[in-house]
N, C-alpha and C positions, 0 to 999 in steps of 0.2 A: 504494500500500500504506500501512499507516495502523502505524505502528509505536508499540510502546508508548514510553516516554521518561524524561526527570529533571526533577528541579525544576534550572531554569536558573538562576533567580535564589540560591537555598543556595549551588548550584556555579556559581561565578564567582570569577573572581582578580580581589582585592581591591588589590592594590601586586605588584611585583616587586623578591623579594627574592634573585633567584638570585645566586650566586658563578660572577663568570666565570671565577677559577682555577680550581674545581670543578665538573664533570657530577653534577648530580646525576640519579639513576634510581630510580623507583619502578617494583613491580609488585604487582598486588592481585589475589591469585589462591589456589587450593588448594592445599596441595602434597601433590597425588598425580598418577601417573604420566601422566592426557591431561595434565596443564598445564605436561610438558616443563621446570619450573623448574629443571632439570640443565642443562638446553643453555644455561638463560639465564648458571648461574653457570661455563660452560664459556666462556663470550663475554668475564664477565666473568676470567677468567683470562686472556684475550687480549687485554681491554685494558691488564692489569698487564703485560704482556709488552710492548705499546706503549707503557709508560710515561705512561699517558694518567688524572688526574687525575680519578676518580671517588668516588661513593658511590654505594652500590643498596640501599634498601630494600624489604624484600620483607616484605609483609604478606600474613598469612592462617597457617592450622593445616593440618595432616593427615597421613595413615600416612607421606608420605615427609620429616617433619621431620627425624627422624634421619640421614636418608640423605643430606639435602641437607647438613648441619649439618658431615657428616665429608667431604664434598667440599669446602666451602671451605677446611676444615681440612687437607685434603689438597694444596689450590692455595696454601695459604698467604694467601691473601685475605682472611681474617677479619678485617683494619683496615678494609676495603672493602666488604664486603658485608654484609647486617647481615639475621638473618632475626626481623622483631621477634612474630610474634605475629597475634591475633586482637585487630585494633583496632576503636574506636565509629567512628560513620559523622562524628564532627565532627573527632577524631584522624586519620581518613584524608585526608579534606578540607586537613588543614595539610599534612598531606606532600608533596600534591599541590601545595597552594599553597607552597612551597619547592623543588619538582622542577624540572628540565628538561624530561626524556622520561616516555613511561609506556613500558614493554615488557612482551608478553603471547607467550612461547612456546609459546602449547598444541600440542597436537595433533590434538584438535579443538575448536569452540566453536560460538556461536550468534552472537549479537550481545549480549557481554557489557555486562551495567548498570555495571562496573568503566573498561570504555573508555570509554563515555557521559561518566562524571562526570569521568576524568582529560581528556576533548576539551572537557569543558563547560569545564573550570580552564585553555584555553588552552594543554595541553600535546601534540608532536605523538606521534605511536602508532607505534612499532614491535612489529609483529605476524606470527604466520604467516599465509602464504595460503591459509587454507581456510576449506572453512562461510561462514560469516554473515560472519565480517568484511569482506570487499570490499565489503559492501553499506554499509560506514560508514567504510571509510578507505580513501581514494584515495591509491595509491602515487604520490610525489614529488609530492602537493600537500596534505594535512594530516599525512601519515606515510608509512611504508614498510611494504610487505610483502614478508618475506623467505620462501623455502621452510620448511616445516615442519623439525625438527630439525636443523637448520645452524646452529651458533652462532658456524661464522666469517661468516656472511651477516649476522647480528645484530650480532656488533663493529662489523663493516665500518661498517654501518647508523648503528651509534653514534656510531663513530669521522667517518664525514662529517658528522653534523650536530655534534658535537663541533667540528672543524674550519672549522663553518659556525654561528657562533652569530645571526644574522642572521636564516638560513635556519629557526632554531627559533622565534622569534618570528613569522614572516611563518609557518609550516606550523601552530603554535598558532593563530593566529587564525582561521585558514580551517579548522580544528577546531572552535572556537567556532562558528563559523558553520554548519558543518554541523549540528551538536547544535540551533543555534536552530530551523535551515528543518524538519529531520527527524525529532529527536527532543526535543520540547519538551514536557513531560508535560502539561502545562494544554495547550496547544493540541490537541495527539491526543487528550486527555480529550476535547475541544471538539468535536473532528471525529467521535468515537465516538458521543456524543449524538445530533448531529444524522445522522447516518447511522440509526439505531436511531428516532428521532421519523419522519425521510422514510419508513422502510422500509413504519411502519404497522402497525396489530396482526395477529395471526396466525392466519388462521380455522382452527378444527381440523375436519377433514370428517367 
């Protein structure tokens, strides 16, 4: 299968600047209701409850701003969890290049271009299991897949590789890796060409 891709070289982690006192977690996503962004800040209420040293940036707009906005407000989280908005593609890029994790709770998806570029930056994916994504993150070797709306399967998630910062470097690069062999936009460009040149022109009868 010939899948479309990112520019590999843009998205690339340039130095590593993470804080090992601090997890940090992006997600770059809609907030309405498939993208499940409640369950993520229900996780992240369980990691405040573990006492577990985070920040979660959450990038993107939509109808359920508000609703997300009085849930963290309601968990008391709002030191932690930060919902910044509708950021440029070069803004996103530093986030990532300052992240840990990327986590994406939808509810359903495809094969988001948000996972691509946070795999391309070397970060590993906790995601649900449905749709499209299995086709790009292999559970317990670039990321995890947890069941759709369980947000103690996503702490949990967080929480081991949290406890395994080794484990996130070693799942980040076999991310990268995947993004090169799979989804490398110049090369699927590459392979789309010549697939289209072999094929030949198209007699109309």
């Amino acid at each position: 299968m010939n899948y479309c891709g990112i520019d590999t070289d843009y998205f690339r982690r340039t130095e590593n600047p993470r804080k090992p006192d601090i997890l940090a977690l992006t997600s770059v996503t809609a907030l309405k209701p498939v993208k499940g962004v409640s369950y993520l800040i229900e996780a992240c209420q369980l990691l405040k409850k573990q006492d577990i040293s985070f920040k979660c940036h959450i990038i993107g707009a939509g109808i359920d701003y508000k609703s997300i906005a009085d849930l963290i407000r309601k968990f008391n989280i709002k030191d932690s969890v930060y919902l910044l908005g509708i950021k440029s593609q070069n803004e996103i890029r530093d986030y990532l290049q300052s992240s840990d994790l990327f986590v994406l709770p939808s509810i359903s998806e495809g094969i988001p271009v948000a996972v691509m570029e946070a795999m391309a930056m070397e970060l590993p994916v906790i995601a649900s299991n449905i749709t499209g994504l299995p086709e790009i993150i292999e559970d317990g070797i670039n990321g995890y897949l947890v069941p759709p709306k369980n947000p103690q399967a996503l702490a949990e998630k967080i929480i081991d590789l949290y406890n395994n910062p080794k484990e996130i470097i070693a799942f980040g690069k076999a991310a990268r890796k995947t993004i090169e062999e799979k989804f490398n936009l110049k090369t699927n460009v590459s392979t789309f060409e010549r697939l289209l040149i072999n094929s030949g022109p198209v007699n109309p009868e």
